[in-house]
C-alpha positions as CSV (number, residue, x, y, z in Angstrom):
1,X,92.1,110.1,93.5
2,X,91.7,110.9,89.5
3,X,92.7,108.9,86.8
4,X,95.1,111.6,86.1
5,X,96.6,111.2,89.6
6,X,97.0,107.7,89.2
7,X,98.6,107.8,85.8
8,X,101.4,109.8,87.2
9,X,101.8,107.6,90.3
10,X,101.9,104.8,88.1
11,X,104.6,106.4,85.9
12,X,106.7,107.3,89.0
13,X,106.6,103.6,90.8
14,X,105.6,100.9,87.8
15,X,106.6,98.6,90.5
16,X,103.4,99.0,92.7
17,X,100.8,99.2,89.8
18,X,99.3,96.2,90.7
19,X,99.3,97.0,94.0
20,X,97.8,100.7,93.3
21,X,94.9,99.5,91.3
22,X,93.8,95.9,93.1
23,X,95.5,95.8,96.5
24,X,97.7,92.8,95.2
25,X,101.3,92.0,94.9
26,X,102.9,89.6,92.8
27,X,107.0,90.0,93.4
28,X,107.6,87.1,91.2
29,X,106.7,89.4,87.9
30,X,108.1,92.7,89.4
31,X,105.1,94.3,91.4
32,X,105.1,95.2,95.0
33,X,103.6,97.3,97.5
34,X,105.7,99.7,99.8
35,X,105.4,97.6,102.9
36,X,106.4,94.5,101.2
37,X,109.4,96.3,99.6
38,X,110.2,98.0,103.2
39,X,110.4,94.4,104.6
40,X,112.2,92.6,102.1
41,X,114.7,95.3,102.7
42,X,115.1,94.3,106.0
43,X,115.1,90.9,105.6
44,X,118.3,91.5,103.0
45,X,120.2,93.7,105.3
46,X,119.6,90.9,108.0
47,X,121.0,88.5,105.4
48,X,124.4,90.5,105.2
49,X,125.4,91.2,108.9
């Protein structure tokens, strides 16, 4: 993947920079990874019903 590629991705999902360059999440300051987000969406769903 390009730097160019990358800069667009980051643009499009701010959320998983972190994640995109280093492999590391840190939901505390805002940045995810799609899994984690896929779960914790589950997990809040659960929460409700």
């Amino acid at each position: 993947m390009s730097t160019n590629e990358l800069e667009v991705i980051k643009m499009l999902y701010p959320q998983y920079s972190l994640w995109l360059i280093s492999g590391e999440i840190a939901p505390e300051i805002g940045q995810a990874s799609p899994e984690y987000d896929e779960v914790n969406s589950k997990l809040d769903s659960s929460r409700r019903g």
